[in-house]
Gaussian input, Z-matrix of N, CA and C with variables (Angstrom, degrees):
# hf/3-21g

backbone

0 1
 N
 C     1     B1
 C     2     B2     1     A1
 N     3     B3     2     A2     1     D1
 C     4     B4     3     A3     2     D2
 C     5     B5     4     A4     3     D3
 N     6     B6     5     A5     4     D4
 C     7     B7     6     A6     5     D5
 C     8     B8     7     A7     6     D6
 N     9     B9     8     A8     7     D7
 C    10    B10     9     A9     8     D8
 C    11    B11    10    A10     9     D9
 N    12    B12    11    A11    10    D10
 C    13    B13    12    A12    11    D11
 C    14    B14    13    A13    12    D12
 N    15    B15    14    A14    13    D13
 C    16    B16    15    A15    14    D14
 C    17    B17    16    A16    15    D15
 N    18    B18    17    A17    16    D16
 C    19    B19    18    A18    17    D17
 C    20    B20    19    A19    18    D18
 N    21    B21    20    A20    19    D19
 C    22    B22    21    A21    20    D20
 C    23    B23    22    A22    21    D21
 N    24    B24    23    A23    22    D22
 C    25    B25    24    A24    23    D23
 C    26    B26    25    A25    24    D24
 N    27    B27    26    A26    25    D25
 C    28    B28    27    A27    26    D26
 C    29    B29    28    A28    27    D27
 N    30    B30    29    A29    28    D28
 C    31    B31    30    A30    29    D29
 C    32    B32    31    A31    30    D30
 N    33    B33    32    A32    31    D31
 C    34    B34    33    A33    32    D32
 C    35    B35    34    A34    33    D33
 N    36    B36    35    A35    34    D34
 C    37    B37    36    A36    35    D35
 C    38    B38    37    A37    36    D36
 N    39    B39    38    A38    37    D37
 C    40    B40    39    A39    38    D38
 C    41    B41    40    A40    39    D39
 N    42    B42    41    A41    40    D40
 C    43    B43    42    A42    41    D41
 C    44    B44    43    A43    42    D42
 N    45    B45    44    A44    43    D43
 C    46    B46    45    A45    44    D44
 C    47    B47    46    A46    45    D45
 N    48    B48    47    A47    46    D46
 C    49    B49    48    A48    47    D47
 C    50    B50    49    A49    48    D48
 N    51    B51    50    A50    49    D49
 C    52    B52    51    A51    50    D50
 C    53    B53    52    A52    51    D51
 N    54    B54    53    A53    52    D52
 C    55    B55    54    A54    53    D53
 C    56    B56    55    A55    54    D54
 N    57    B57    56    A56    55    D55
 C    58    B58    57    A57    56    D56
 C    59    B59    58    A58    57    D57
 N    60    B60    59    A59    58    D58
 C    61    B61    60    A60    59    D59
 C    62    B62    61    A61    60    D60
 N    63    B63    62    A62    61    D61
 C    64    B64    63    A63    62    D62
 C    65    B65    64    A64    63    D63
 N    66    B66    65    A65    64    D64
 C    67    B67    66    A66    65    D65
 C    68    B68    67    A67    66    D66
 N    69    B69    68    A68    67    D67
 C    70    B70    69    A69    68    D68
 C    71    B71    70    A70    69    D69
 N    72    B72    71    A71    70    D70
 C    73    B73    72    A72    71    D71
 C    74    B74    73    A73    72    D72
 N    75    B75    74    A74    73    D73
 C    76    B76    75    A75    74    D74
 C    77    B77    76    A76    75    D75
 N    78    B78    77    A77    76    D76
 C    79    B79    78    A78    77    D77
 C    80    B80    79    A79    78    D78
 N    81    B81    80    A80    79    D79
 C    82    B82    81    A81    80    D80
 C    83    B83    82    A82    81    D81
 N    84    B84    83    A83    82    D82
 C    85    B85    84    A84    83    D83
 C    86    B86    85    A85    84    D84
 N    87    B87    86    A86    85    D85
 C    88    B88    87    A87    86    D86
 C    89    B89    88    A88    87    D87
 N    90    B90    89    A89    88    D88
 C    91    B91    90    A90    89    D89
 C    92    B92    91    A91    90    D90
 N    93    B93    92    A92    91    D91
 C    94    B94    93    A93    92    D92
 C    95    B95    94    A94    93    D93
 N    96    B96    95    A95    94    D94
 C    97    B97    96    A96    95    D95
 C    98    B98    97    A97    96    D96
 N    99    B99    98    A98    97    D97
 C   100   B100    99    A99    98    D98
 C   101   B101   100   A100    99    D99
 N   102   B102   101   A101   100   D100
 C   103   B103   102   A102   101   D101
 C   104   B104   103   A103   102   D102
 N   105   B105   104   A104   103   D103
 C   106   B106   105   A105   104   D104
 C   107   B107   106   A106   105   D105
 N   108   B108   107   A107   106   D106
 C   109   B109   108   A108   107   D107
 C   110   B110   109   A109   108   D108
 N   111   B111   110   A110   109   D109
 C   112   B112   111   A111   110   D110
 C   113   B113   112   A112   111   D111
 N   114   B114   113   A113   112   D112
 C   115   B115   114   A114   113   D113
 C   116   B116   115   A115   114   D114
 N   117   B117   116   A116   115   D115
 C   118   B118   117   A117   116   D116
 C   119   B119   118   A118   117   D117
 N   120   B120   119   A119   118   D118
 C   121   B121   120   A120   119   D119
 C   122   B122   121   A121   120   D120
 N   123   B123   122   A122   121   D121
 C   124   B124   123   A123   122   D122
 C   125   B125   124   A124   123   D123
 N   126   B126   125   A125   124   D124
 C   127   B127   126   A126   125   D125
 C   128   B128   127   A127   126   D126
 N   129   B129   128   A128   127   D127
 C   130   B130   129   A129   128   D128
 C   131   B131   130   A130   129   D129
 N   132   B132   131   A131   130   D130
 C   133   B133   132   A132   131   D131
 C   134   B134   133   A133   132   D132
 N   135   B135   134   A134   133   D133
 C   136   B136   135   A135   134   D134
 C   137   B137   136   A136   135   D135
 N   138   B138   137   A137   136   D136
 C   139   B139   138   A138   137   D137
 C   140   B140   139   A139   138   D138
 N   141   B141   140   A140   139   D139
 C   142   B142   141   A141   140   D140
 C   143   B143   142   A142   141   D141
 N   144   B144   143   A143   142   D142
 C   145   B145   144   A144   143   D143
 C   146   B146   145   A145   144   D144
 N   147   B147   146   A146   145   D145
 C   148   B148   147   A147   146   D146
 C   149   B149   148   A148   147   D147
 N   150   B150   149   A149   148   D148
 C   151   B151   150   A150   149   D149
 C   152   B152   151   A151   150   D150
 N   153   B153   152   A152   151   D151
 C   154   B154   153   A153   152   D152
 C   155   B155   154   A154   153   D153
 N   156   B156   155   A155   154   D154
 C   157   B157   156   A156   155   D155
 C   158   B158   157   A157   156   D156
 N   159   B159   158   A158   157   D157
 C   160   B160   159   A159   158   D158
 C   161   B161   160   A160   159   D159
 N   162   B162   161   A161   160   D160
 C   163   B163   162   A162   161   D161
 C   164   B164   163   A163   162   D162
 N   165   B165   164   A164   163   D163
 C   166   B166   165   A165   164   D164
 C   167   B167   166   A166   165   D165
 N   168   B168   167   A167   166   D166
 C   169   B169   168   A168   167   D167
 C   170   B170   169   A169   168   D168
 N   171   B171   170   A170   169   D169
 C   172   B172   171   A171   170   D170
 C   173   B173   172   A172   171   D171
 N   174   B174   173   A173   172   D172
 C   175   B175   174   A174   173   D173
 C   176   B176   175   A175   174   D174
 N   177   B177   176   A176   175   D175
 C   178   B178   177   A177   176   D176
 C   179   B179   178   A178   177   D177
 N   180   B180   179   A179   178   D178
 C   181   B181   180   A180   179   D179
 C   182   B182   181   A181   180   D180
 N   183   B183   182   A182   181   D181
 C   184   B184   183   A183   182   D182
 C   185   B185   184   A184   183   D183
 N   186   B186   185   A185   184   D184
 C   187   B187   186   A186   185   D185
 C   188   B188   187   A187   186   D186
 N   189   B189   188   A188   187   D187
 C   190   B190   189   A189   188   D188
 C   191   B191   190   A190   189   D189
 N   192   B192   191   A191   190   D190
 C   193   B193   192   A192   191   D191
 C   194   B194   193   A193   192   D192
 N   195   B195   194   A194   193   D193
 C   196   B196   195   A195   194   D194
 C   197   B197   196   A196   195   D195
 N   198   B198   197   A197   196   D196
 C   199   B199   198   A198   197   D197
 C   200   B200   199   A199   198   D198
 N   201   B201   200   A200   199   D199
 C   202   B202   201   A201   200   D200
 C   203   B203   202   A202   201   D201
 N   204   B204   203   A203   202   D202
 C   205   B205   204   A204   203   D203
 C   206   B206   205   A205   204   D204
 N   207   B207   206   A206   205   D205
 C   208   B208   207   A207   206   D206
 C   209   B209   208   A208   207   D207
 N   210   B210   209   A209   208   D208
 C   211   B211   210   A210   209   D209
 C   212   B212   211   A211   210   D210
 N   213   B213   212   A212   211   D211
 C   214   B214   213   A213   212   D212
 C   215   B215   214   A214   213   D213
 N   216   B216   215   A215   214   D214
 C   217   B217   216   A216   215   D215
 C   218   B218   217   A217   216   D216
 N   219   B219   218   A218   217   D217
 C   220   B220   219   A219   218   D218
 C   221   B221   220   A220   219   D219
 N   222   B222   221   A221   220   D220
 C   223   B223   222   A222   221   D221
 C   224   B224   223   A223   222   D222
 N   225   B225   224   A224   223   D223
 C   226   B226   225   A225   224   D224
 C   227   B227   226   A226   225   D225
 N   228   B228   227   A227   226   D226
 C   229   B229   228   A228   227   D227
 C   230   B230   229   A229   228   D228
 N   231   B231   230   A230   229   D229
 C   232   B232   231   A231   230   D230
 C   233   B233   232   A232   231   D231
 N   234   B234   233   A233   232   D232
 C   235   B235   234   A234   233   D233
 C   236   B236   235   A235   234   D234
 N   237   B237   236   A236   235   D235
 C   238   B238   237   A237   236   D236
 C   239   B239   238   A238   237   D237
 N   240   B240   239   A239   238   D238
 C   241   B241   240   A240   239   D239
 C   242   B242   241   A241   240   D240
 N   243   B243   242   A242   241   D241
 C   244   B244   243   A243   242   D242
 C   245   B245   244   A244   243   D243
 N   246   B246   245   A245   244   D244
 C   247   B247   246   A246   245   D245
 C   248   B248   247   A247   246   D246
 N   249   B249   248   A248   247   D247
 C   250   B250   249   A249   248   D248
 C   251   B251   250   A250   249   D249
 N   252   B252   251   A251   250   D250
 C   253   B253   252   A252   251   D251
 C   254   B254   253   A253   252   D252
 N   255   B255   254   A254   253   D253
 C   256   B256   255   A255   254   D254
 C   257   B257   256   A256   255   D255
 N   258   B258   257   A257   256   D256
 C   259   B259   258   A258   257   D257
 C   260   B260   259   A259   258   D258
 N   261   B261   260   A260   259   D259
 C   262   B262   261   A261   260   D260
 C   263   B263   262   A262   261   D261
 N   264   B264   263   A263   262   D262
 C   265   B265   264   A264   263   D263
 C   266   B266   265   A265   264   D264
 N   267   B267   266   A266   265   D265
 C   268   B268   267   A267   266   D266
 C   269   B269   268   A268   267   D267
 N   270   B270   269   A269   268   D268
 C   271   B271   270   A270   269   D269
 C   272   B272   271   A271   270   D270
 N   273   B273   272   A272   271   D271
 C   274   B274   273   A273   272   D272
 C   275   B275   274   A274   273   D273
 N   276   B276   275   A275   274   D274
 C   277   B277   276   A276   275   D275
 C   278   B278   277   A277   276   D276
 N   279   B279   278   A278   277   D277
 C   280   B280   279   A279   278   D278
 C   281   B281   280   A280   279   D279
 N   282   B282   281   A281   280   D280
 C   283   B283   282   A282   281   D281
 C   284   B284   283   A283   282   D282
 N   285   B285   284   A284   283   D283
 C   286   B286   285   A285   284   D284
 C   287   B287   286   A286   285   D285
 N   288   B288   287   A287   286   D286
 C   289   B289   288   A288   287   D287
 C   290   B290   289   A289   288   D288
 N   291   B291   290   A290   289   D289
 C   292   B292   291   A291   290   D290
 C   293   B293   292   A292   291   D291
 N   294   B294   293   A293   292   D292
 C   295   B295   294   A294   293   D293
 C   296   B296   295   A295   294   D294
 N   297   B297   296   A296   295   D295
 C   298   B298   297   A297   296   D296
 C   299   B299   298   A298   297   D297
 N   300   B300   299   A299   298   D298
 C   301   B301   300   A300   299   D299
 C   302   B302   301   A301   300   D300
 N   303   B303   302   A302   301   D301
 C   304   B304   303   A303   302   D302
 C   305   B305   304   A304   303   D303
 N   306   B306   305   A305   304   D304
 C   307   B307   306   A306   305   D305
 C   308   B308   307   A307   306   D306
 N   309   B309   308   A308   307   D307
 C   310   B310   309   A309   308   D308
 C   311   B311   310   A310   309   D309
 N   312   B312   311   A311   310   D310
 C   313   B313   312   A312   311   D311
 C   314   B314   313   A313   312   D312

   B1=1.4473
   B2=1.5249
   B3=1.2584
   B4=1.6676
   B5=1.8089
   B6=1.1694
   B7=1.4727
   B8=1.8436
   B9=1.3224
   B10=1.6004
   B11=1.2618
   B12=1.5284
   B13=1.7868
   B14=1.5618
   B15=1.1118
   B16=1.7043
   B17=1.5305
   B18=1.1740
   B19=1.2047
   B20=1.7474
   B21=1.8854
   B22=1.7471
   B23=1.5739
   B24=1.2854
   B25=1.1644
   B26=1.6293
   B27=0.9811
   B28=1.0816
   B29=1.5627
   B30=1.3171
   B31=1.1379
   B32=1.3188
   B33=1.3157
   B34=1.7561
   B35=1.8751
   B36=1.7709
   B37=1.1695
   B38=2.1387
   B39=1.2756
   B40=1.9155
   B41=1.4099
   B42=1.4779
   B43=1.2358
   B44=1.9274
   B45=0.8259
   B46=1.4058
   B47=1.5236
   B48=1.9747
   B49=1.2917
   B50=1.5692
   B51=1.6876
   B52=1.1784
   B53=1.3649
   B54=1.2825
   B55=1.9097
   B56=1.3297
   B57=1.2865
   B58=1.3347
   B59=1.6579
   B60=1.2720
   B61=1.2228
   B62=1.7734
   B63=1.4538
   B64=1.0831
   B65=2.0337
   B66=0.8910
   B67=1.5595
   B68=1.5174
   B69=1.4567
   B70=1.7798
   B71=1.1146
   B72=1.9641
   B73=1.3854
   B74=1.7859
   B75=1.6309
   B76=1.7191
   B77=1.6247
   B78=1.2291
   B79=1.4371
   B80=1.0722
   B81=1.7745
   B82=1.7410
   B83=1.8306
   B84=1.6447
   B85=1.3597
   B86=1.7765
   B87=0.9455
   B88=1.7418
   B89=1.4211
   B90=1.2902
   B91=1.4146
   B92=1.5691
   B93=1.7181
   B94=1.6164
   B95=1.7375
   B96=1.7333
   B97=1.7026
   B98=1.3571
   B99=1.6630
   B100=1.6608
   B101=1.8592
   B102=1.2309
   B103=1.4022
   B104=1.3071
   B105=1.4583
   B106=1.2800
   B107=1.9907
   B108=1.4793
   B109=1.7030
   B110=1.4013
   B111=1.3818
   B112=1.3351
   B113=1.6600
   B114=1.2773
   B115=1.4155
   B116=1.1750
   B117=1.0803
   B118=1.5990
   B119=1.6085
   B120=1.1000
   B121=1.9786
   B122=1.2355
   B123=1.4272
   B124=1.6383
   B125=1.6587
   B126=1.3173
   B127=1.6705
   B128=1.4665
   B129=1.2017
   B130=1.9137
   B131=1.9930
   B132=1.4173
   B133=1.5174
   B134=1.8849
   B135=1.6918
   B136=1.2370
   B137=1.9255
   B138=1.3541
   B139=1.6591
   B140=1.5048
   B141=1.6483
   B142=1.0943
   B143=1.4259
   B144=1.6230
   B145=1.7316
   B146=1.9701
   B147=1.4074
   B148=1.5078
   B149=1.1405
   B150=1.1983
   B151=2.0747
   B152=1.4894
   B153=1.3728
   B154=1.4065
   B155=1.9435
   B156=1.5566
   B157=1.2073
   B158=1.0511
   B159=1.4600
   B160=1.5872
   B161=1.2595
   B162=1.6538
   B163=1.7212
   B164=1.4030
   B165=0.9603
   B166=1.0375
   B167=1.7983
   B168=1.2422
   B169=1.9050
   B170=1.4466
   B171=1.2281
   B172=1.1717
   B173=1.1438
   B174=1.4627
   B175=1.5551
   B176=1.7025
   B177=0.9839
   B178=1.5177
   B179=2.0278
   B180=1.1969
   B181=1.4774
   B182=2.1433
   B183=1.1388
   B184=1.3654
   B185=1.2469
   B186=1.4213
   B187=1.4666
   B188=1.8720
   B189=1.5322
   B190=1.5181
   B191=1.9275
   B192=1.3830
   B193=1.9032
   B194=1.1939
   B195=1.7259
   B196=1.6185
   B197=1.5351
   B198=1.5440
   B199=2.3508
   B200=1.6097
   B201=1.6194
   B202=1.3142
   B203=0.8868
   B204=1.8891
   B205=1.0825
   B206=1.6248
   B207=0.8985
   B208=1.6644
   B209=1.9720
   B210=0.8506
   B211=1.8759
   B212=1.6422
   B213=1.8217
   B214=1.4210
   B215=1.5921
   B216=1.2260
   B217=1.2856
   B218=1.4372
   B219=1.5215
   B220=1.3806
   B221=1.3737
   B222=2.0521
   B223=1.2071
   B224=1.5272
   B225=0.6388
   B226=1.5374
   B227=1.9965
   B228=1.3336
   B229=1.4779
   B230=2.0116
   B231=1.5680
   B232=1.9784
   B233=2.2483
   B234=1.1025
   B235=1.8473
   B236=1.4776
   B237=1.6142
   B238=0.8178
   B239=1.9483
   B240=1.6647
   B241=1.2557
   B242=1.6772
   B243=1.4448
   B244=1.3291
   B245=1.4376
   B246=1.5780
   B247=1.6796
   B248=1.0637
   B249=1.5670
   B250=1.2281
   B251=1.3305
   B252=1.0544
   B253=1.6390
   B254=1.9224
   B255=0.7288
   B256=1.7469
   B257=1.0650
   B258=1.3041
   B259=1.7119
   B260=1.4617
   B261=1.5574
   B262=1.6871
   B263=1.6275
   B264=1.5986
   B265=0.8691
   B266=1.4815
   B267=2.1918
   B268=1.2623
   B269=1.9987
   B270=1.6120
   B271=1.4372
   B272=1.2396
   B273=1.1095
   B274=1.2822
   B275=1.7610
   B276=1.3512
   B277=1.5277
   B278=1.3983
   B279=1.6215
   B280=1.4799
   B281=1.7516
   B282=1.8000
   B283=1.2601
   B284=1.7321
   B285=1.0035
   B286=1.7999
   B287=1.3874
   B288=1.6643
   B289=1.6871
   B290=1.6158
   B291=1.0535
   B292=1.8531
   B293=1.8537
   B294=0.6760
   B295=1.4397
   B296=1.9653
   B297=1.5796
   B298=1.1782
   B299=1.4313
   B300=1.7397
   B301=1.3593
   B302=1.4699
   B303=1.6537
   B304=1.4342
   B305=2.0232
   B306=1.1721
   B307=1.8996
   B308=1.9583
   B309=1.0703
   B310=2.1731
   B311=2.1048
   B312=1.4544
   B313=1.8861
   B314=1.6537
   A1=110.98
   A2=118.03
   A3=135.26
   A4=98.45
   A5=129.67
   A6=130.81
   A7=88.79
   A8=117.43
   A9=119.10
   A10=125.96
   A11=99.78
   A12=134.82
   A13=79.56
   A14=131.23
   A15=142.07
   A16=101.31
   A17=114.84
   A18=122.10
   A19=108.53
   A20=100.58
   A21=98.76
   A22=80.39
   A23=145.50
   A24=140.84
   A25=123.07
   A26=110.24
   A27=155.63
   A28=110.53
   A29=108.45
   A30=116.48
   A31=126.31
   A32=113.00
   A33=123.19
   A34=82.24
   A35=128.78
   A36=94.73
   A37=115.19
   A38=89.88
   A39=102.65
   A40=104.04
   A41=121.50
   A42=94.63
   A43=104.76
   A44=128.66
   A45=127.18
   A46=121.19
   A47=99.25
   A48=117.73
   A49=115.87
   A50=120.14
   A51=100.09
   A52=137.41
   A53=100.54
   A54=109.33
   A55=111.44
   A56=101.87
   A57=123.63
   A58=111.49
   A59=131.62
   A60=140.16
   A61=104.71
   A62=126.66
   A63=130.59
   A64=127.67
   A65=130.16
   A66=119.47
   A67=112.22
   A68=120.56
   A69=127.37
   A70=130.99
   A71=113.01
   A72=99.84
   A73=102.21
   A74=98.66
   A75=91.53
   A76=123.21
   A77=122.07
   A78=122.21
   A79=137.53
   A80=98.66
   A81=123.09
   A82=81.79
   A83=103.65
   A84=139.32
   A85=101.42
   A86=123.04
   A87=103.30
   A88=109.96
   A89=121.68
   A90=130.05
   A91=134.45
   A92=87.40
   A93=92.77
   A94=164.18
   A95=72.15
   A96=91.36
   A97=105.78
   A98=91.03
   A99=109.58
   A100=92.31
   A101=129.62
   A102=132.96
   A103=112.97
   A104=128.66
   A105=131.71
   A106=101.07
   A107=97.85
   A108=86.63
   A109=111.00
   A110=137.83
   A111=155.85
   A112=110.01
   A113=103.37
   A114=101.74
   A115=116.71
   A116=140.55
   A117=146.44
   A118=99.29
   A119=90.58
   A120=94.68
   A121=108.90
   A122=111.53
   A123=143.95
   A124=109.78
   A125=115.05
   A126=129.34
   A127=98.61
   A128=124.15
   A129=113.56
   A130=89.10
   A131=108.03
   A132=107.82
   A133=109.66
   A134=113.11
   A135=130.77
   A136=101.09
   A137=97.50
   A138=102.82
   A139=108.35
   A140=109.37
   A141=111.30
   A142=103.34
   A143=109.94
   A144=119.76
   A145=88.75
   A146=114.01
   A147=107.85
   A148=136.70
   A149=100.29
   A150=119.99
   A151=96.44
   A152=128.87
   A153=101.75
   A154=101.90
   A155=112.96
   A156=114.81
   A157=126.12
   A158=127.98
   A159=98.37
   A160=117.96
   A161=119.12
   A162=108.22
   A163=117.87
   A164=115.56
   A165=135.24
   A166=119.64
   A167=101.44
   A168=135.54
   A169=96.15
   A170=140.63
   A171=134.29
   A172=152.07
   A173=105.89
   A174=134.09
   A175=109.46
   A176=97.47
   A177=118.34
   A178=101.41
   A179=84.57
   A180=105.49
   A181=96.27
   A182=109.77
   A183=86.38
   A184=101.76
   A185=157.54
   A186=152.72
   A187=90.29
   A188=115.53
   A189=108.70
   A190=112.32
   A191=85.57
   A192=94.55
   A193=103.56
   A194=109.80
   A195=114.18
   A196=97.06
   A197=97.73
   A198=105.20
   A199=89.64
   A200=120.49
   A201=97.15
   A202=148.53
   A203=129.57
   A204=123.76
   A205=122.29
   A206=107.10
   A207=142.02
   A208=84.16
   A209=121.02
   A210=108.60
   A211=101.98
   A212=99.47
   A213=109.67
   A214=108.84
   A215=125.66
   A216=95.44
   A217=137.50
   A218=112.04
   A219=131.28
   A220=130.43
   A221=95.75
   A222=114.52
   A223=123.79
   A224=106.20
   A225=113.23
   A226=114.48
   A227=108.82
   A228=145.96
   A229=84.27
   A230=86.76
   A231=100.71
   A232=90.11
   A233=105.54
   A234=95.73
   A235=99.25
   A236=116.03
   A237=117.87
   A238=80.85
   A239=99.43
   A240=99.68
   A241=121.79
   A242=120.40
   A243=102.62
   A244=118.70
   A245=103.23
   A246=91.77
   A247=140.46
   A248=113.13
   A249=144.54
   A250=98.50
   A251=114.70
   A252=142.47
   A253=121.29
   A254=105.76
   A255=129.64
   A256=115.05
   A257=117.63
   A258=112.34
   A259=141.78
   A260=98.19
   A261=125.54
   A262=71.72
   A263=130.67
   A264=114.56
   A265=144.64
   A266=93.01
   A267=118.69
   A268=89.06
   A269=109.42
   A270=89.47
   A271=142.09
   A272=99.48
   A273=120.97
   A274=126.70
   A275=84.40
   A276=112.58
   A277=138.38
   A278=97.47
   A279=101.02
   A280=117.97
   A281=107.10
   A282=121.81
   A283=100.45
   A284=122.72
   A285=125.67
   A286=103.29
   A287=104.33
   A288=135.06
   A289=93.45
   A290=127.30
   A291=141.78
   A292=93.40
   A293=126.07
   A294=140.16
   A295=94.94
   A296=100.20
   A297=102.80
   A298=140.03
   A299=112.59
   A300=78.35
   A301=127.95
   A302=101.18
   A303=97.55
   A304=99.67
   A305=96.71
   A306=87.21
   A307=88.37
   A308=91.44
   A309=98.69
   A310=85.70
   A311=114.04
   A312=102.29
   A313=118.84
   D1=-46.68
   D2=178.40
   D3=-50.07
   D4=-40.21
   D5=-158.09
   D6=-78.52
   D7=-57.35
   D8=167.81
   D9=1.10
   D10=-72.79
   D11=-146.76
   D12=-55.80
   D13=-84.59
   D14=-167.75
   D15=-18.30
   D16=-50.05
   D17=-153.59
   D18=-83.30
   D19=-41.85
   D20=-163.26
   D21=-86.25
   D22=-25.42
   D23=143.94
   D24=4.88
   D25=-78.67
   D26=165.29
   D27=-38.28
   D28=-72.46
   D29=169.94
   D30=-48.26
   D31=-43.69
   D32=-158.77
   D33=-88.50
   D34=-34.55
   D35=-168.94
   D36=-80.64
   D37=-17.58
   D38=159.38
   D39=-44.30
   D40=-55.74
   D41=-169.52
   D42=-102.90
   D43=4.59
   D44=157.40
   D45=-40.64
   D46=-56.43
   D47=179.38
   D48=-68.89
   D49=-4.09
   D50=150.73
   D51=-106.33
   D52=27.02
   D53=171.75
   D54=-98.78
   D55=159.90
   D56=-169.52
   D57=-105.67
   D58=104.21
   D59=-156.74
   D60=-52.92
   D61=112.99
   D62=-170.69
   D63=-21.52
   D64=87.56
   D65=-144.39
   D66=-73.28
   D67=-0.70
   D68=143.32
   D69=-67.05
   D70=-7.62
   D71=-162.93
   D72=-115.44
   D73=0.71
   D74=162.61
   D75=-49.45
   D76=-23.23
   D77=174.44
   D78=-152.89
   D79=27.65
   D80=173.01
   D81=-104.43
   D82=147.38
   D83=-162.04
   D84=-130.20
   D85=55.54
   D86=-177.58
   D87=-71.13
   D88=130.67
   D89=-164.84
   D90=49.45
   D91=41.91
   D92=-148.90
   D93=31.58
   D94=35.60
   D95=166.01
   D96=-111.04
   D97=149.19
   D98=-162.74
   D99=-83.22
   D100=121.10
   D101=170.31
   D102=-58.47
   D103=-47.09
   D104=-173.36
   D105=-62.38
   D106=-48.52
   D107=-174.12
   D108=-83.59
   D109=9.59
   D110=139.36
   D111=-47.71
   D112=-58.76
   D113=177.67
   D114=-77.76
   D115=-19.41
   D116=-169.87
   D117=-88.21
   D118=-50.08
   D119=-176.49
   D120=-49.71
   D121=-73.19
   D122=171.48
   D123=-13.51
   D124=-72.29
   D125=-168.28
   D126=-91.30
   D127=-17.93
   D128=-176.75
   D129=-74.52
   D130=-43.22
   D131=-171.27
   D132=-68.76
   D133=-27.72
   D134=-172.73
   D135=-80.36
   D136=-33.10
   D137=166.37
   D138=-51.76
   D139=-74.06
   D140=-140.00
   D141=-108.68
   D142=41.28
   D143=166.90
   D144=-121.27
   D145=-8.17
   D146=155.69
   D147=-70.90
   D148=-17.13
   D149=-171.15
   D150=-98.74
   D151=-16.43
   D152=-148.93
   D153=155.04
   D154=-178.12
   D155=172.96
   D156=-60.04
   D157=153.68
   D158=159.62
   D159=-102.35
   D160=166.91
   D161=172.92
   D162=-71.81
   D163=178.53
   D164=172.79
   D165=-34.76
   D166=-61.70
   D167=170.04
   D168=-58.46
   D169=-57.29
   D170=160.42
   D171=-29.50
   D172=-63.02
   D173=146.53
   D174=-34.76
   D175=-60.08
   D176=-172.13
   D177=-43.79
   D178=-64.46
   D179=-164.45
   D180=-65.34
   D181=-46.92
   D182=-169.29
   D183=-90.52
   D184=16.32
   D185=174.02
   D186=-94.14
   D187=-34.44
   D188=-170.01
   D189=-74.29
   D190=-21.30
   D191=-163.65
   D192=-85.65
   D193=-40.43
   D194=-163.88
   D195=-58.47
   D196=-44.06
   D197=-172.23
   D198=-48.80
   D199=-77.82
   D200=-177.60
   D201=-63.23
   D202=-11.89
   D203=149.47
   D204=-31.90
   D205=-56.23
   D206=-155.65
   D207=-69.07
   D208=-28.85
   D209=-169.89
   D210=-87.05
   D211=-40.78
   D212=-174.34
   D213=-73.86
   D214=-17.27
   D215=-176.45
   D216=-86.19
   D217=9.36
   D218=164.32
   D219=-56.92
   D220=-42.37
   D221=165.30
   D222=-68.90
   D223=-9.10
   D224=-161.69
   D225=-96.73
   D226=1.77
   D227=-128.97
   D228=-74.38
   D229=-48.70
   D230=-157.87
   D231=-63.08
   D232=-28.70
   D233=172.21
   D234=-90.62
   D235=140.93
   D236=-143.25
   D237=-112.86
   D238=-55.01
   D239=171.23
   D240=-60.62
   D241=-38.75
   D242=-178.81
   D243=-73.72
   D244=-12.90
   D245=158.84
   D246=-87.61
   D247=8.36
   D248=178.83
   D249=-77.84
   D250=-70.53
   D251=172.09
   D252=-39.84
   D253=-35.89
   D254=174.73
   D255=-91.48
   D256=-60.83
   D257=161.33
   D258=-41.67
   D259=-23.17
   D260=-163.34
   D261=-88.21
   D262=-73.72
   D263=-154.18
   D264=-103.59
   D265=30.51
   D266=172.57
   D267=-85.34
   D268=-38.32
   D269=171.08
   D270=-91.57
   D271=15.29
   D272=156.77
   D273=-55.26
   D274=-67.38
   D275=163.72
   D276=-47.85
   D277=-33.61
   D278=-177.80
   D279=-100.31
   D280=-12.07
   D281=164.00
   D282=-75.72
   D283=-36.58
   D284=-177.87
   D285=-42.90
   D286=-69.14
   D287=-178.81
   D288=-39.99
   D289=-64.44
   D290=-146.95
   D291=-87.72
   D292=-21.94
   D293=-169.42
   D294=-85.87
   D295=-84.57
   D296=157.94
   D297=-27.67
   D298=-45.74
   D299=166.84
   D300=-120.92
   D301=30.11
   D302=168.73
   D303=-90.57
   D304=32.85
   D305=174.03
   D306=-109.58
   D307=-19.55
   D308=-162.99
   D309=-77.52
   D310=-51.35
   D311=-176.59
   D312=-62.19

């Protein structure tokens, strides 16, 4: 199953890269997280758990975002696409995390 992750990895970020970042959520805040720096955080860490380990700062950052991803996306319910959109790349995130640390056992 571990040999997979790289691959559906991979896949889900192919099709990640063809969405278009929700265009309500440049300056809607649900629970006062900024979405745009949600997404930037999110896939720079989903990048670079594709190449390789992550550091330390990394790790850090996507185990903290995915939790809040993961609270906000309930709120987010009435967009249909940005929850389309967030979801793809809360799972994104959590195959990154699971990916990551079966390279650390």
């Amino acid at each position: 199953m571990a040999e997979a992750k790289p691959d559906q990895l991979a896949r889900l970020w192919d099709e990640f890269m063809t969405l278009r970042f929700p265009p309500g959520f440049y300056q809607r805040e649900p629970a006062g997280a900024c979405m745009v720096m949600m997404d930037t955080m999110l896939a720079g860490c989903v990048s670079s758990a594709m190449d390789g380990p992550l550091d330390d700062r990394r790790g850090e950052v996507l185990h903290a975002r995915t939790a809040v991803l993961e609270e906000i996306l309930p709120l987010i319910g009435d967009d249909e696409y940005a929850s389309t959109y967030f979801t793809h790349l809360h799972g994104m995130a959590v195959l990154a995390a699971e990916l990551d640390a079966a390279r650390g056992d």
